[in-house]
Backbone bond lengths (Angstrom), bond angles and torsions (degrees), N, CA, C in turn:
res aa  C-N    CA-C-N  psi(-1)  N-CA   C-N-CA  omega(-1)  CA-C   N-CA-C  phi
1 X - - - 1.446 - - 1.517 108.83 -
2 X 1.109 123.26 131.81 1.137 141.34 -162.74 1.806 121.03 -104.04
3 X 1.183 141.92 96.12 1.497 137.85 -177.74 1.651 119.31 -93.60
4 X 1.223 120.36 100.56 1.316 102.62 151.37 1.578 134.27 -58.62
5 X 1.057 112.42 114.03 1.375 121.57 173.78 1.742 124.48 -90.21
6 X 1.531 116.31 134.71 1.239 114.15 -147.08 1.640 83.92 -139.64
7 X 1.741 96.34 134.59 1.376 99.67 -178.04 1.689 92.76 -100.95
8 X 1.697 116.22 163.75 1.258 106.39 163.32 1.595 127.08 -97.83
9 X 0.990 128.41 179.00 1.243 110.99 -165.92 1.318 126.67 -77.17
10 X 1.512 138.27 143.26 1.219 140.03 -171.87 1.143 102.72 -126.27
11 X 1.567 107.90 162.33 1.717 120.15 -177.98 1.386 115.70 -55.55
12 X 1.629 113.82 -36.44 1.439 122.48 157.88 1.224 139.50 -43.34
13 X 1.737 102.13 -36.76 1.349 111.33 -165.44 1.957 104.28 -86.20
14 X 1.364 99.86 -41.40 1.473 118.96 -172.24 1.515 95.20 -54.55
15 X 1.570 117.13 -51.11 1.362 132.00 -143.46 1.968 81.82 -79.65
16 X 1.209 127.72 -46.94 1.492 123.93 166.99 1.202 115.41 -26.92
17 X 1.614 99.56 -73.99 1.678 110.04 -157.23 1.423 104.21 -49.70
18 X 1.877 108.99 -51.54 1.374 96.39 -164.48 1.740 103.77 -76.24
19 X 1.218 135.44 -16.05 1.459 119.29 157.47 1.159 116.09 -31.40
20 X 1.773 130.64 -40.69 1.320 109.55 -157.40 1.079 95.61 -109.59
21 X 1.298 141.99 -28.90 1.114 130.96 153.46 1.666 136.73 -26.98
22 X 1.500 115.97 -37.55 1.371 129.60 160.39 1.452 117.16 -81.15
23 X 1.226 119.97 -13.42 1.967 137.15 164.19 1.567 92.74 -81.29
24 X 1.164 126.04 -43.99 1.645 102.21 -176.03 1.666 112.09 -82.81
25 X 1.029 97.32 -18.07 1.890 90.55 -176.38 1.237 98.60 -65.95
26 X 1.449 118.03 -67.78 1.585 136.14 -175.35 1.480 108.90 -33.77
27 X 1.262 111.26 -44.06 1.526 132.25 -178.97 1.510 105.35 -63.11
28 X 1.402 121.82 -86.43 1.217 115.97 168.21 1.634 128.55 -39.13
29 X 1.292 99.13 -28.00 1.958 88.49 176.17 1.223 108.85 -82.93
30 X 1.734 132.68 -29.94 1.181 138.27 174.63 1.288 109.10 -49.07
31 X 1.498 112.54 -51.69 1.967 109.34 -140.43 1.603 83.71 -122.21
32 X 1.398 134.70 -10.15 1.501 123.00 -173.44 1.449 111.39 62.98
33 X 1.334 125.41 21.26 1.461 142.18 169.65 1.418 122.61 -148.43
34 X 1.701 115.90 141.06 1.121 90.93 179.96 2.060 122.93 -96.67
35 X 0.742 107.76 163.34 1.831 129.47 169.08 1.085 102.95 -16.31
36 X 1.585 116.30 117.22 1.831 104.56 138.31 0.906 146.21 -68.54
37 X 1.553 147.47 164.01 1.818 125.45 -161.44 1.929 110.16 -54.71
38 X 1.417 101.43 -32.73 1.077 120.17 -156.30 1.801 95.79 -64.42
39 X 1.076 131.93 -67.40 1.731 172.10 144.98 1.194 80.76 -18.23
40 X 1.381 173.55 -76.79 1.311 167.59 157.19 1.388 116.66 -24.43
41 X 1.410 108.12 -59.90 2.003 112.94 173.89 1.235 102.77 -55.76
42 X 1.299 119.27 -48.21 1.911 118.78 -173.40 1.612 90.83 -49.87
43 X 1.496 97.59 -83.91 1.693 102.42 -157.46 1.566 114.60 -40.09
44 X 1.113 121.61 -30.00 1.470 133.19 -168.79 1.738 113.89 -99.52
45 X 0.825 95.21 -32.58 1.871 102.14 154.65 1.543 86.96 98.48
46 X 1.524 127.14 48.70 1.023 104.89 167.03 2.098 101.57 -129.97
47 X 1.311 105.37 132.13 1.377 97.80 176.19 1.543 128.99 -70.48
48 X 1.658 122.83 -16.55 1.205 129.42 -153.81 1.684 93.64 -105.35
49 X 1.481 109.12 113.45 1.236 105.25 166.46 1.653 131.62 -73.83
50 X 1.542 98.63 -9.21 1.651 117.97 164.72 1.868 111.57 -69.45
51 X 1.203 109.03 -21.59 1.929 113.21 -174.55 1.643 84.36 -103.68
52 X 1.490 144.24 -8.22 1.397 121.16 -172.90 2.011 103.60 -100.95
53 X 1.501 97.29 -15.83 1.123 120.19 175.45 1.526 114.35 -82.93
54 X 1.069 125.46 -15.60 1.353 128.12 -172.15 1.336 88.52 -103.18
55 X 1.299 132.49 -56.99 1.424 116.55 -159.90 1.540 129.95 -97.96
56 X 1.406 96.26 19.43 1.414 130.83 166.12 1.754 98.42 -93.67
57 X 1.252 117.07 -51.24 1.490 98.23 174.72 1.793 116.61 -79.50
58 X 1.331 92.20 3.76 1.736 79.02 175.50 1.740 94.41 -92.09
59 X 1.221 113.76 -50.11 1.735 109.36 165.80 1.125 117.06 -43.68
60 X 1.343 145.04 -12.47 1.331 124.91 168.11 1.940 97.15 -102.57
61 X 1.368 118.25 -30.85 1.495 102.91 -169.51 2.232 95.99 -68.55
62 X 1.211 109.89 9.04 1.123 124.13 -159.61 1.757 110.46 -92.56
63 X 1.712 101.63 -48.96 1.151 129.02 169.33 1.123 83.57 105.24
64 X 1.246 157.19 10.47 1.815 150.25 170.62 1.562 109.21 -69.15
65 X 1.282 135.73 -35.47 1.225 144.82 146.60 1.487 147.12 -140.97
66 X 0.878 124.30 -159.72 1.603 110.30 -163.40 1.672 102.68 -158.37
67 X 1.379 122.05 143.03 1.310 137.05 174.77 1.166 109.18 -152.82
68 X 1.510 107.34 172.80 1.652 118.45 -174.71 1.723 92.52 -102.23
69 X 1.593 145.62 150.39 1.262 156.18 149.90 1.674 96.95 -48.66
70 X 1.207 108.47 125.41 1.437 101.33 153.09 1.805 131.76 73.21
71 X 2.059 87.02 11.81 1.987 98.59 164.74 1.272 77.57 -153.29
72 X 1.710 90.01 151.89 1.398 133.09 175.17 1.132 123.25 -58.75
73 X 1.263 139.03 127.11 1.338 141.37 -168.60 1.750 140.57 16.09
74 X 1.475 76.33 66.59 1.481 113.72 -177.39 1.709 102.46 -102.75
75 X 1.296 126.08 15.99 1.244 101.86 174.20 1.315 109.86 -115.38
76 X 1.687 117.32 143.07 1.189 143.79 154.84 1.812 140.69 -110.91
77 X 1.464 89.47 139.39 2.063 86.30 -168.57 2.025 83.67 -67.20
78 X 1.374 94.32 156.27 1.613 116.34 147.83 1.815 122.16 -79.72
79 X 1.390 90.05 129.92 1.471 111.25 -175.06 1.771 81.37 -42.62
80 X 2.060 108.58 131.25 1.072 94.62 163.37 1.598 138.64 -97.43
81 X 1.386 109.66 38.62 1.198 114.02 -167.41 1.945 89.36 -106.24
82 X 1.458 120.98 -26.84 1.426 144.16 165.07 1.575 121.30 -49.52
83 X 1.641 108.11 -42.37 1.364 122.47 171.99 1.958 103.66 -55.10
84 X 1.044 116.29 127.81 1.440 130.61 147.80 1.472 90.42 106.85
85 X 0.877 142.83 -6.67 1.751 159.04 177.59 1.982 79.62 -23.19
């Protein structure tokens, strides 16, 4: 039997998400594409592309951004005036 375990949120964790969230804007206005997982851990100081992957899906279960499962640089932040709609 199998448990997902779910931490709740901390000043750390919040203070993350929106780190990468301001690395992808910057990112996309720079290069007109967005980030690979990899290109995100750098900028964001995190090495594990499994923790840049997790908190990219908490940003989208979030509504902060959006990607396709399974193609390459398909992700985008949400207009933030759109967030909390």
């Amino acid at each position: 039997m199998s448990t997902v375990q779910t931490r709740p949120d901390t000043e750390a964790g919040n203070a993350r998400r929106a780190a990468v969230v301001v690395f992808l804007r910057r990112f996309i206005k720079d290069h007109g594409y967005s980030p690979s997982l990899r290109e995100i851990g750098s900028g964001v100081g995190l090495a594990s592309t499994q923790s840049v992957h997790k908190i990219l899906h908490r940003l989208r279960d979030d509504g902060r951004v959006t990607f396709l499962d399974g193609h390459d640089r398909t992700l985008r932040p949400v207009a933030r005036r759109q967030v909390g709609r």
